[in-house]
Legacy VTK file of the C-alpha trace (Angstrom):
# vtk DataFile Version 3.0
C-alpha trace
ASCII
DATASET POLYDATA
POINTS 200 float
182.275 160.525 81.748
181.709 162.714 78.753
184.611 162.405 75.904
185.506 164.872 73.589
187.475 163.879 70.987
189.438 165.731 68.713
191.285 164.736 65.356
193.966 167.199 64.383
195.454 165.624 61.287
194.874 166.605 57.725
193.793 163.386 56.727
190.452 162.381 56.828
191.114 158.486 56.687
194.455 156.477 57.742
195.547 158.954 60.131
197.931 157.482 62.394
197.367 160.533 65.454
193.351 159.489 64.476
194.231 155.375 65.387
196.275 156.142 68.535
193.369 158.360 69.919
190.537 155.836 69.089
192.387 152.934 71.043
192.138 155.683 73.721
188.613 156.318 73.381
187.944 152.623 73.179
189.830 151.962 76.059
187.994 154.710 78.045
184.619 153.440 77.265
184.894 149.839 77.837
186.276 151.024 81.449
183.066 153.437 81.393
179.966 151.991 79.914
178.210 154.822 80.422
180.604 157.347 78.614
179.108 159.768 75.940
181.448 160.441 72.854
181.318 163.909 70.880
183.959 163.298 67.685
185.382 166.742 66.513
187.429 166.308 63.478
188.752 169.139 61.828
189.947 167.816 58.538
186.226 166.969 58.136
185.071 170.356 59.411
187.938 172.614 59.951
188.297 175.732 61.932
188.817 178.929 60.399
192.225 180.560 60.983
192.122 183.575 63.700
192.982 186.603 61.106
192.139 190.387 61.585
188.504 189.992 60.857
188.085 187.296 63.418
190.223 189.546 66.051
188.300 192.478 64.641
184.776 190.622 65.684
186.185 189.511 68.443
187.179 192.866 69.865
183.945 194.519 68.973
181.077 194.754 71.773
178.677 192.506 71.202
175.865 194.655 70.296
177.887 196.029 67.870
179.181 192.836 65.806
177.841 193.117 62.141
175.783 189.669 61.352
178.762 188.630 59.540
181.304 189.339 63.122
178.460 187.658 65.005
178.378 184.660 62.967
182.586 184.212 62.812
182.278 184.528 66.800
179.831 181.947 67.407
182.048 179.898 65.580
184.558 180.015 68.545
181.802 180.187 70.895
180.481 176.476 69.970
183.878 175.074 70.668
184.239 176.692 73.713
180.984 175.294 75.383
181.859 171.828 73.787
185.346 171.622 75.367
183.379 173.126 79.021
180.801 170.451 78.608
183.245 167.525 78.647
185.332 166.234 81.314
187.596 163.873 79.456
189.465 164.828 76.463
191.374 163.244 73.515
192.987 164.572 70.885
195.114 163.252 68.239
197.348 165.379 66.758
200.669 164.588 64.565
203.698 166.157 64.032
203.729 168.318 61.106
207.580 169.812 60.633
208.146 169.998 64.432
204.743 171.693 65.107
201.175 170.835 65.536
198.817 171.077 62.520
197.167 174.229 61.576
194.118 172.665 62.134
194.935 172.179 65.746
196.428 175.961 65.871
192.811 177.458 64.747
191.027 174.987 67.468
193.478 176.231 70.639
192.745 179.977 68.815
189.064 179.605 69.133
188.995 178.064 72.623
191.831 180.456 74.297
189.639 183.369 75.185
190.417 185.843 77.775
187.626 186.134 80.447
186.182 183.386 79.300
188.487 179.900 79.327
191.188 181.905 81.373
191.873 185.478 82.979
194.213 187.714 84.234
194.276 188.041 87.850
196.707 190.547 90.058
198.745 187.504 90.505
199.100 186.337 86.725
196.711 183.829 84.875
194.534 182.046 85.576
193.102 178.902 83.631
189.372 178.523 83.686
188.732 175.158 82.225
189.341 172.972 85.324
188.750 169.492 86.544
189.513 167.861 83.034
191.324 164.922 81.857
193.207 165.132 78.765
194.909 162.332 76.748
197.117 163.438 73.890
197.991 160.767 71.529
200.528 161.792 69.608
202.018 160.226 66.212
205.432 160.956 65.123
207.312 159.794 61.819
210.945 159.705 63.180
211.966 159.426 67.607
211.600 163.056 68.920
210.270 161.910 72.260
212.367 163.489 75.140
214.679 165.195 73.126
215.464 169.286 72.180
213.135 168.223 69.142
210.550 167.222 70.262
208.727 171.260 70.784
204.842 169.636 70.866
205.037 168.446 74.330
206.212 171.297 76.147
204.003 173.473 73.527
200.655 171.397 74.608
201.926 171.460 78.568
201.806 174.933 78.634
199.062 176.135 76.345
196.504 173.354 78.113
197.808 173.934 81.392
197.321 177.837 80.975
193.656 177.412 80.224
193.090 175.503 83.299
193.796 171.333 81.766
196.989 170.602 83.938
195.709 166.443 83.739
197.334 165.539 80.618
198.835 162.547 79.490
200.330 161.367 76.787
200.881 158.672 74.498
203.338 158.111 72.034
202.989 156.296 68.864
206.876 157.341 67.104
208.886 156.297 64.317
205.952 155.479 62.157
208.015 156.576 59.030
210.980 154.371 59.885
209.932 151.216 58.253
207.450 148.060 59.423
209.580 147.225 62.414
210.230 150.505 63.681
206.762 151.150 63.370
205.293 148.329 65.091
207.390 148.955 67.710
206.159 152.412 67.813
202.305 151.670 68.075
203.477 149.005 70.807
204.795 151.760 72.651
202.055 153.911 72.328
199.574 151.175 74.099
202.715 150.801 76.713
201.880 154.753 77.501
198.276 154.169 77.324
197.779 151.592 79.995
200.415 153.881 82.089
198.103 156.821 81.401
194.740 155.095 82.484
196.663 153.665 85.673
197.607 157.092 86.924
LINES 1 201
200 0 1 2 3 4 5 6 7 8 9 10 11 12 13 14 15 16 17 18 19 20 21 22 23 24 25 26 27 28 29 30 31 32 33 34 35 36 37 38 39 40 41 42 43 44 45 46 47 48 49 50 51 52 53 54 55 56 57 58 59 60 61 62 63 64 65 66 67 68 69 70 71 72 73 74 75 76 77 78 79 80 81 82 83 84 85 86 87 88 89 90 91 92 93 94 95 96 97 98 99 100 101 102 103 104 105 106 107 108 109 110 111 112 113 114 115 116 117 118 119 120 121 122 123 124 125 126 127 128 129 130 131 132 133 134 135 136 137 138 139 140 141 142 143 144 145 146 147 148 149 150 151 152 153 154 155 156 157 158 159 160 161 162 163 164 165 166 167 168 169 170 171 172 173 174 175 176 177 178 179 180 181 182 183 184 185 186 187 188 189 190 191 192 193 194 195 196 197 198 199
């Protein structure tokens, strides 16, 4: 097994997406001795946003990138042969105003890439990073979780699943913001949907 874990919150220490995805981690190793870990976080090292320069190296033949478009596309390069190199991913990511953070948008930016990570066939898409398990352990202040407001889940089914990752689980780790109890009861869940996730 070969873990890749990523940390999509903007904090850098006492992250509670960052927690709920290293009880994961720790879960998956002591099941799998043998496991290598690769810790991406991107409030330590974040991803640059994809704006027109990126699109404009992006779009240029690569014998025709300028050192500076060459460089911003091996950017997204490394990050796609890290995510094709593991077979078991993690990522915590929180709930930022309904959304994921922008840190997570740059990381699905730099990893979605035609041709490579999926392609268009004569019968629609096709998702090219297959044969992957992905754990999603997700940290909400308030209860969102199978409601109309809760736009993270089927935003993560459909943007994983198009690139190939159709294996995902998730655990939930909610009303964080709602006071001790609530909150307790919240991280309680979370290792409810964890053993449920390693079970299946």
């Amino acid at each position: 097994m070969n873990i890749l874990q990523i940390n999509a919150s903007a904090r850098r220490e006492g992250a509670n997406s960052t927690k709920v995805a290293n009880s994961v981690v720790e879960r998956l190793k002591a099941a799998n001795p043998t496991a290598t870990l690769t810790l991406r976080d991107l409030a330590v090292t974040p991803h640059p946003v994809l704006d027109e320069a990126a699109l404009g190296a992006l779009f240029t033949p690569a014998e025709q990138r300028t050192a500076e478009q060459a460089a911003r596309v091996a950017l997204d390069d490394a990050l796609i042969a890290e995510i094709q190199s593991h077979d078991t991913i993690v990522l915590g990511v929180p709930m930022y105003n309904f959304g994921v953070p922008v840190q997570f948008k740059a990381w699905i930016d730099a990893i979605a890439r035609a041709g490579t990570t999926f392609r268009y066939t004569a019968t629609g898409p096709e998702g090219l990073l297959t044969g992957k398990t992905v754990y999603v352990a997700l940290a909400r202040g308030g209860l969102y979780r199978d409601t109309p407001n809760d736009s993270q889940v089927p935003y993560l089914k459909a943007v994983l699943g198009f690139l190939g990752m159709t294996d995902v689980r998730f655990i939930y780790a909610e009303g964080l913001a709602m006071g001790p109890e609530a909150a307790a009861k919240g991280f309680a869940q979370a290792e409810v949907d964890l053993n449920a996730a390693l079970a299946a």
